[in-house]
N, C-alpha and C positions, 0 to 999 in steps of 0.2 A: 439102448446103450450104443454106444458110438464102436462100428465096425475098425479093428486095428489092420494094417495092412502088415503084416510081421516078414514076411519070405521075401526074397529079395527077387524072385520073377513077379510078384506083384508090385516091386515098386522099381516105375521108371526113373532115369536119370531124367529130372528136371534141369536145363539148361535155362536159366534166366538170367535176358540182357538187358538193360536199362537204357535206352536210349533217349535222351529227348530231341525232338523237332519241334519247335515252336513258332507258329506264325498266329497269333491269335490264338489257334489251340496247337497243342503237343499230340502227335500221334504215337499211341506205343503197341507198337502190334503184340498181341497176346495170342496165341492158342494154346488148348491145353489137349494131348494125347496124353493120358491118363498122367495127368501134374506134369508136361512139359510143357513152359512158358516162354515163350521170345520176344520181347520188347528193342526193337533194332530201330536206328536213326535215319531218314533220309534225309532234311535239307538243314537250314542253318537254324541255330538254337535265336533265333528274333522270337520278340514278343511284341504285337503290334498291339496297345491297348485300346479300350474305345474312344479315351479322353486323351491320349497322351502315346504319339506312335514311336515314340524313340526309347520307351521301356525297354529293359533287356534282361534275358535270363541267361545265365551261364552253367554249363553243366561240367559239374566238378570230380564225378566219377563215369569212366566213360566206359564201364561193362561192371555187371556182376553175373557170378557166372555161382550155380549154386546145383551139385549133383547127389544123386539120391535124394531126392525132396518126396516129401508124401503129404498127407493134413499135420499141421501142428499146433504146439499150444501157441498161445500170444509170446509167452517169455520166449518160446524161440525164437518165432516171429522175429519180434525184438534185437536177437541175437544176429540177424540175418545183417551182409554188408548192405550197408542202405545206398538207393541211387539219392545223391547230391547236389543240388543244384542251389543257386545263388539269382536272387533279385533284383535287379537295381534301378530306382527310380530316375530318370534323365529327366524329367519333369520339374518345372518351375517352382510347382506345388505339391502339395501330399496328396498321394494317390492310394485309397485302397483297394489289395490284391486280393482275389478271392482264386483258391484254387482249388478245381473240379477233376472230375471224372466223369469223361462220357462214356456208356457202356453200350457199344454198339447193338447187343441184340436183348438190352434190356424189355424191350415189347414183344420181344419173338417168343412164342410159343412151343419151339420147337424141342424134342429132347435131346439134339444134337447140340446143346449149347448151355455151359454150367453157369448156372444162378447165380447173381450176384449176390444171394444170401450167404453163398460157398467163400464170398472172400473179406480176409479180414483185410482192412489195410492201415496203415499210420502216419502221417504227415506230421513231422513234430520240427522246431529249432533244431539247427544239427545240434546233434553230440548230447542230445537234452533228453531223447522219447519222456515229454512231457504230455503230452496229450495223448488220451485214450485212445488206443482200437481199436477199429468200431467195422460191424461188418457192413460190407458200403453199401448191399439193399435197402436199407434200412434210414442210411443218411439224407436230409433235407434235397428233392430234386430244384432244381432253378430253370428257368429257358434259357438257353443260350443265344445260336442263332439259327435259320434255317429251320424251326420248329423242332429243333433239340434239347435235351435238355442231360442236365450235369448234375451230378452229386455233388455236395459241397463238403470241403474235408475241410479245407481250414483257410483263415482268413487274416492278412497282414495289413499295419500301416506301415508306409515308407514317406520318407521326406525327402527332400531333394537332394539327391545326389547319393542317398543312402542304401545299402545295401543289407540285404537279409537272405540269412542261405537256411535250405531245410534239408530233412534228409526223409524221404519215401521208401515204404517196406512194403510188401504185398505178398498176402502167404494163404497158403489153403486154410481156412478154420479146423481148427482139427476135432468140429462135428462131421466132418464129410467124409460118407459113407463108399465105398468101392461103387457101387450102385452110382450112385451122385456124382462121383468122377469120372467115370472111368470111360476112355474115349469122346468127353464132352473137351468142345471148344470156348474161350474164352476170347472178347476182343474189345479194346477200347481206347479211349483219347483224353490226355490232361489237358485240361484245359484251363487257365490260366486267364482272367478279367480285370479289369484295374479302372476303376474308376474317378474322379477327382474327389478329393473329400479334402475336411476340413483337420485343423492340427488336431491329433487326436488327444481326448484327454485319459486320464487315470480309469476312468470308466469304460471307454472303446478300448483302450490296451487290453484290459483284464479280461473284457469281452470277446476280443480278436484273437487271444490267447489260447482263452477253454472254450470247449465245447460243450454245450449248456446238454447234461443227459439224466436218467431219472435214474436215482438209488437204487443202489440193490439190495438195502435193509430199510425197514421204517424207523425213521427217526424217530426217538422217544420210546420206539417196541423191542431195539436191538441195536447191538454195537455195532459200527462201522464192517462192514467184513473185512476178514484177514485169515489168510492160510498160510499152513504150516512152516511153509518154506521161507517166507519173509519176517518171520516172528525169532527178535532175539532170545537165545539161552540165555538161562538163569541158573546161579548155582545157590545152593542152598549146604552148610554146610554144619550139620547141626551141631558139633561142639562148642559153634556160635552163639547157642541159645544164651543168654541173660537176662535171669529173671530177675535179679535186682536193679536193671535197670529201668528207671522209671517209661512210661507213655511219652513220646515227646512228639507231637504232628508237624514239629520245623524241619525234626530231623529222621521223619519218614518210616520210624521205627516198627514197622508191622514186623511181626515175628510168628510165620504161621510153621502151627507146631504140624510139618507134617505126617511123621509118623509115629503118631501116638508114643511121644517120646515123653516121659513124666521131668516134667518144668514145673513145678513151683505151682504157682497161679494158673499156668496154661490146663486148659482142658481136654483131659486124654482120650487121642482117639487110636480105638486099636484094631480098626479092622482095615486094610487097604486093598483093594480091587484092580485089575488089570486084563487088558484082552489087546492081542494085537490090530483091531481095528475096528473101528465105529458106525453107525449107523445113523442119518439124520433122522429127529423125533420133531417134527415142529423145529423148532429155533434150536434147540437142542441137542442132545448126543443120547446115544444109547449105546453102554458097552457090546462088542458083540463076541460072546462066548466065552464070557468075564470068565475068571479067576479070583477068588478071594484067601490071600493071608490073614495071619495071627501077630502078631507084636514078634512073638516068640521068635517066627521065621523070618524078620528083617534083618540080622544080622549076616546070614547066608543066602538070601533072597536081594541085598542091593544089585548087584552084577544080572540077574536074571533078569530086572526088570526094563535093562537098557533096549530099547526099540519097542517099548508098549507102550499103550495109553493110558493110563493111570488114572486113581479118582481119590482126594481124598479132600475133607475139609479145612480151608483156610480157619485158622484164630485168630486173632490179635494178642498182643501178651495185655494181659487185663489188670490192672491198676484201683484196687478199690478206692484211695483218694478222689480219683480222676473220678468218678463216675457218681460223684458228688454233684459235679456239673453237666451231666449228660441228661437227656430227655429220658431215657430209660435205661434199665437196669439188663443189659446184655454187652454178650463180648464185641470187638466191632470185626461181624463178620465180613466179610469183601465179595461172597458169593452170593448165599442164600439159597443154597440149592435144598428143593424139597423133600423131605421124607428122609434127612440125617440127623441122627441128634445121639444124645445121653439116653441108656439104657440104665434100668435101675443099681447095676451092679457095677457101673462106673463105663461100661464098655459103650463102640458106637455102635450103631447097623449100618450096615453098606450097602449104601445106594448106588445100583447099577442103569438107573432107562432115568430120562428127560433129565438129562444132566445140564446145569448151564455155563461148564465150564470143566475141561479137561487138561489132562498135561501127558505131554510125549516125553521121554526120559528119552537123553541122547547120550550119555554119559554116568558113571556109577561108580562108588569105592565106598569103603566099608564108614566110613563118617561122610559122604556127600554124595547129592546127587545133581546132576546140568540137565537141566528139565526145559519146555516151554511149555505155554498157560495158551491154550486155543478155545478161544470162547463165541466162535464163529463158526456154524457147520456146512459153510458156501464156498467151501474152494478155491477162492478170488480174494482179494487184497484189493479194499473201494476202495478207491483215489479218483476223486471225481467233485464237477460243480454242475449243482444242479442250482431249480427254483421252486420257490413257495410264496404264498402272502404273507405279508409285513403293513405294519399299521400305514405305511405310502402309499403300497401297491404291491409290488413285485418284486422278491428279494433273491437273488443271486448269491448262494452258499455254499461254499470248500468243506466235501466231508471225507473222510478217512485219514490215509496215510498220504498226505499232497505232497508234492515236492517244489511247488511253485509258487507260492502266496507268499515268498518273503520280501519288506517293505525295509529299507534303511529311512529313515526321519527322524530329526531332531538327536542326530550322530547315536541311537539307540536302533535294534533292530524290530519288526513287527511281523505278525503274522494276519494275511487279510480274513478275517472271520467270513465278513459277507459285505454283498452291496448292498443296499437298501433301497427301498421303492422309491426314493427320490433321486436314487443318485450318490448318494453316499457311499464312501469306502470306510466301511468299520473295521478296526484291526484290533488287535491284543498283544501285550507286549511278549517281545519273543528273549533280548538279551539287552538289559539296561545297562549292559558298555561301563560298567562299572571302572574297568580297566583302560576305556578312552582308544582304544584298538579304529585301525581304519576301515575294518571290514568288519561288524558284529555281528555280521549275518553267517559266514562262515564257517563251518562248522567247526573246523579249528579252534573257533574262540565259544564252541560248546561249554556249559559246567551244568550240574542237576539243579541250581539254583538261580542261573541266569537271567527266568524270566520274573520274577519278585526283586520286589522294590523294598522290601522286610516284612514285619510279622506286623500284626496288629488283633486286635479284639475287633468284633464287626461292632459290639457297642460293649461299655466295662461291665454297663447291669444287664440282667438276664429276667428279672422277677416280675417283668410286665411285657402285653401282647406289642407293645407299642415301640417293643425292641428287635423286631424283625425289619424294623425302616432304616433304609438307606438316610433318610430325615423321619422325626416321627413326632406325634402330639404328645398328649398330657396323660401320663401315668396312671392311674387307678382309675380312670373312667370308663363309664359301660356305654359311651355311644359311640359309634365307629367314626365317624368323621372327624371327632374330637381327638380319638385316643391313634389315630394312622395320620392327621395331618402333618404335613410337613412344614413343619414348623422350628424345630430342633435338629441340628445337624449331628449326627451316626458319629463314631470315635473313627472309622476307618475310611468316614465322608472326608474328614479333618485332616486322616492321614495324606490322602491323596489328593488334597489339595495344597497342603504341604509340601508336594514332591511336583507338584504340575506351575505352580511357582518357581519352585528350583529347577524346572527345566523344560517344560513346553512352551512359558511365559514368550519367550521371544518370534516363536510360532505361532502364537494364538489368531493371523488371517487365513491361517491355511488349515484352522482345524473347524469344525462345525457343529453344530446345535443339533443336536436327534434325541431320541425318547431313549430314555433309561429306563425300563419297567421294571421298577419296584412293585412287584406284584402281590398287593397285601389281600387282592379280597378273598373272603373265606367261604372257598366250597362246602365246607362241614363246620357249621358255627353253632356253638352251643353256648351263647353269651362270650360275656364281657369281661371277665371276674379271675381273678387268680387261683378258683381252684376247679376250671374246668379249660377241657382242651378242644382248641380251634386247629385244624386243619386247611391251609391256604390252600389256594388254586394250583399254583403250581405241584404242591403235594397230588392231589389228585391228579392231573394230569398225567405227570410221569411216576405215580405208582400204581392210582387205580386203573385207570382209564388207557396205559401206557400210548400216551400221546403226546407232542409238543407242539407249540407254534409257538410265531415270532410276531404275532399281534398281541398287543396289550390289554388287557378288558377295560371295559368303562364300569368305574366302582364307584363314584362318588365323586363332589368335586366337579361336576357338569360331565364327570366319565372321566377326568383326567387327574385323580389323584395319585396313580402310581405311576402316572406318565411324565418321570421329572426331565423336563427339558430345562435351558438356562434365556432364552427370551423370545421362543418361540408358545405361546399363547392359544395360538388356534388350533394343533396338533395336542401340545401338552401342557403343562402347570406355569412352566418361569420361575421354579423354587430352587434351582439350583444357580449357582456363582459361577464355575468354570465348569469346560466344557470336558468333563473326564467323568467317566462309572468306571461301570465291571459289565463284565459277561454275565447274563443269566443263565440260569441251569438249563435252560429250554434252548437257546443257542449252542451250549457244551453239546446238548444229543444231537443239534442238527452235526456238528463238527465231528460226532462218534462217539458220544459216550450212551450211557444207561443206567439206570438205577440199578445199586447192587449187582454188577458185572460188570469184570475185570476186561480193558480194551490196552495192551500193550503196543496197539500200532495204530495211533491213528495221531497227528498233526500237534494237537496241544503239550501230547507227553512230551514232546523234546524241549531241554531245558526248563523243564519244569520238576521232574523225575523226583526232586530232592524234602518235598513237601505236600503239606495240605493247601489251597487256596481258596480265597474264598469266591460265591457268585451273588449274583445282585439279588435273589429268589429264596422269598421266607419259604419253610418247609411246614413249623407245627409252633403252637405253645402247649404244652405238655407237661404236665405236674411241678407249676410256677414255672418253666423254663423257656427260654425262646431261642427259636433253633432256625436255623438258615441253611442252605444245599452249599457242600462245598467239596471238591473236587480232590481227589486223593494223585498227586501228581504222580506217582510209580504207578501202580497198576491201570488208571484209567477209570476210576469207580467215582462217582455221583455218589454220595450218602450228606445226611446232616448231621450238623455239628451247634453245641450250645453257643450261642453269639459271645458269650465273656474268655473265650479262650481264644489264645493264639492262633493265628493260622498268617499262611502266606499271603500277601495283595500283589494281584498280580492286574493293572493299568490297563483300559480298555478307553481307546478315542476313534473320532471319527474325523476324514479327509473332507473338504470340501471337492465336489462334483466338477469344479475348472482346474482343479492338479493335474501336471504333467509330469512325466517320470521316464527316465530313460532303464535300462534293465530289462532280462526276460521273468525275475521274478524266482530265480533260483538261488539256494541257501549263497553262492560263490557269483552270482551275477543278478543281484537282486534289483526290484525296482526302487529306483534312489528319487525319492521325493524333490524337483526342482526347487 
């Protein structure tokens, strides 16, 4: 457990100045007598590069001064006035800027000298902290010159004559212990390189942008992390309940009955649990030193239960019609948590340990309560790009809550899913501009609908295996090649190409050919035949196996039958017309979702909020029916849904690898496609 320093003789006033000198590199004098840092200037802020000596830096805050400092978290960090500085390329050509940290006694052994394990620091666009904090032991070293060597925090293109300011923060981690500080010195040098490069394209921005780091949850195992403090309220106000109204997945209608309030159809649940704080179980929660109510005591018990954590199960309002066309005969839960159900006499049990989804109550009155849904028990808010394999090579993917992946093209806005092993910028639509607005990316011109193009059915029949294809073969047949070829085009293939006509047509050199996996082959096949059930791959992946990737299997087809490209041959099929799909379900976990758990903060929810949508990834066929994974846009939840029903389509294309873009890639200064 991390040492707190509380008494104010334990903690010295930190004075921290920011100076830069720059000749090649920047020296910033640092020491620390227990967290007192000085970073002071001595000659002219020049930057002589190695290709290009007329580069210059300019520093645009000329002290920060910061007292009573001690270890803190990152958000403070954050919070701290940042030193400022500015770039400017005097060069004929593009130059890029790599900027370091040399840690003067990073090789010394001595304990007179704090570890640069002990500091966080952030180099981010001023006025953006877009890029992560990262503690600098830990960052890629380089050589510089003189057999030294620098940390590398982050890296710019410039063009000629162009300028780029950033802004640098440097704070104790607030793992570090009295022990670990105290009386230790710190000392070191920014160092600043710029070398000749070529015009950057949409690839090198995005690259130069983020800082390529590894997850902090497994994709496919768990949802993006997100803690308490970043996660919106929600009010719940149950006068609201309406049970005669019908299921509607356009208009988002879940209605969890949560305190075993008797509704109609809804399914009563009467016991609710509460403890002022948690315990991580695995992925998990476990109440600590719960509390269990009766139905009886909610009416005098709302008001009590503001600043607990609470547990009860989500429902759906259940619709016997509806579930006419559903794979099976249950309510649609949103959790799944184990060990809660119907007791014989109508009441629930209350499940208090390996919970997979909690709520804090912030607010309470005798009809409502303003709760948030924490289904992450890691402390931190991911916002982060990492890498995996992809059927190229090597894929470059935004998961959590990003703030920087927004793309304006084709006067609609985007969000970058991932890069692709070849170079591709895959995106997904973020706000179809319906309204013709000059900035769609901003959040201003937010709605819960924005990123849907309308409803569709994924196909109108449902009564064959051969209705899980984005395109599919011949109906009643028992040989698989037959009955998944693609050969037939999907109702919602038809839709979206309907709408890629009416509006990407005119783009069509700048968009590109990549694999769409329609991933039909079947990890659990038990025949061909309308009265037995297949379980696809992706089903297993992200239920049994809780795993995901972004390579496609080879099923059939010389290995490329669910590999629909449009005239690429030697990757995948050539059975598709224009260049547009969907996202798969196995993309959605990399981006933060999960089966059956709830992620209210991760990237795809905004402007989506307002629906169900659908993804490219069959799920089951399951007593005559054929079901596909589709995404519940309010909560964040992965589940499958019969293909004959409505749901949202929400447009998924790919950049060709020579796009240029100017933009930092933010919802208000996004990258605008040339």
């Amino acid at each position: 457990m991390n040492q707190e320093v509380n008494s104010n003789n334990k903690r010295k006033n930190l004075k921290l100045y920011y100076g830069l000198l720059i000749t090649v590199i920047c020296i910033i004098g640092v020491s620390f007598a227990w967290f007192r840092l000085y970073l002071s200037q001595n000659e002219d802020n020049t930057l002589a590069s190695r290709t290009c000596f007329n580069t210059t830096l300019t520093e645009n805050t000329s002290k920060i001064e910061i007292t009573d400092a001690f270890p803190i978290s990152d958000e403070d960090g954050l919070k701290q006035t940042p030193f400022t500085f500015t770039l400017k390329n005097n060069c004929s050509s593009y130059v890029k800027a790599y900027i370091l940290i040399e840690s003067t006694y990073r090789a010394n052994s001595s304990t007179s000298y704090l570890s640069d394990n002990y500091l966080k620091v952030n180099v981010s666009p001023k006025n953006k902290n877009s890029n992560p904090s990262v503690i600098l032991g830990t960052q890629t070293l380089t050589d510089i010159e003189n057999s030294s060597k620098g940390y590398v925090l982050a890296t710019a293109y410039l063009g000629t004559n162009e300028e780029k300011s950033f802004d640098l923060r440097i704070w104790m981690d607030s793992a570090v212990t009295l022990d670990q500080g105290l009386n230790k010195r710190w000392a070191g040098k920014i160092v600043v390189i710029t070398d000749a490069s070529n015009k950057p394209t949409f690839v090198d921005t995005i690259l130069a942008d983020n800082k390529v780091t590894s997850p902090i949850t497994i994709p496919g195992s768990d949802v993006s992390a997100q803690k308490l403090e970043d996660i919106k309220e929600e009010t719940y106000v149950l006068e609201n309940i309406n049970t005669s109204e019908k299921y509607d997945a356009t208009k988002g209608n879940i209605y969890p009955n949560l305190l075993g309030i008797n509704s109609g159809s809804h399914i009563n649940r009467e016991k609710l649990s509460y403890a002022d704080s948690w315990t991580a179980n695995g992925d998990n929660f476990d109440l600590s030193d719960p509390v269990t109510i009766n139905s009886s005591d909610y009416d005098s018990n709302y008001s009590s239960l503001v600043g607990k954590f609470i547990y009860w199960q989500r429902i759906g309002h259940r619709d016997d019609d509806m579930y006419v066309d559903m794979a099976s005969e249950m309510s649609i839960k949103l959790n799944g948590i184990s060990g809660a159900g119907n007791n014989a006499d109508g009441s629930t049990s209350s499940t208090t340990t390996n919970l997979n989804e909690i709520f804090y109550v912030t607010k309470a009155g005798t009809k409502e309560i303003t709760y948030k849904t924490l289904t992450s028990n890691k402390s931190v808010t991911e916002s982060l790009f990492a890498s995996t394999e992809d059927d190229y090579g090597y894929s470059y993917y935004f998961r959590g809550n990003v703030k920087n992946n927004y793309v304006e093209f084709a006067n609609k806005c985007w969000r970058i899913v991932r890069i692709t092993g070849n170079n591709l910028v895959k995106l997904v639509l973020h706000n179809n501009n319906s309204n013709g607005v000059s900035n769609p990316c901003s959040e201003s011109n937010n709605d819960s609908t924005a990123a849907f193009i309308g409803t569709s059915a994924y196909n109108d029949s449902y009564n064959d295996e051969a209705y899980v294809g984005f395109m599919y073969g011949q109906t009643g047949s028992t040989d698989y090649g037959t009955t998944y070829a693609n050969t037939n085009k999907s109702t919602i293939l038809n839709t979206l190409e309907t709408w890629y006509k009416e509006n990407l047509a005119p783009y069509e050199s700048k968009l590109a050919d990549t694999i769409w996996c329609n991933d039909k082959s079947t990890g659990i096949q038990r025949g061909l035949a309308s009265d037995v059930t297949n379980y696809y791959e992706p089903n297993n992946r992200l239920e049994s196996s809780k795993t995901a990737t972004l390579k496609c299997p080879n099923d059939n087809n010389e290995g490329k039958l669910s590999k629909l490209t449009t005239s690429d041959t030697i990757n995948g099929n050539g059975n598709l017309t224009y260049k547009i799909g969907l996202l798969t379900a196995d993309e959605t976990a990399y981006a933060g979702l999960s089966v059956g758990k709830i992620n209210p903060l991760f990237y795809l929810t905004e402007n989506a909020s307002g629906g169900w949508w659908w993804t490219l990834s069959p799920h089951s066929y399951n007593l005559d029916i054929a079901n596909v994974y589709t995404v519940i846009g309010k909560t964040g939840t992965l589940v499958s849904r019969a293909v004959n029903l409505d749901m949202y389509v929400r447009p998924a294309i790919a950049l060709n690898t020579s796009i240029e873009v100017t933009g930092s890639g933010t919802s208000e200064d996004p990258y605008i496609v040339k």
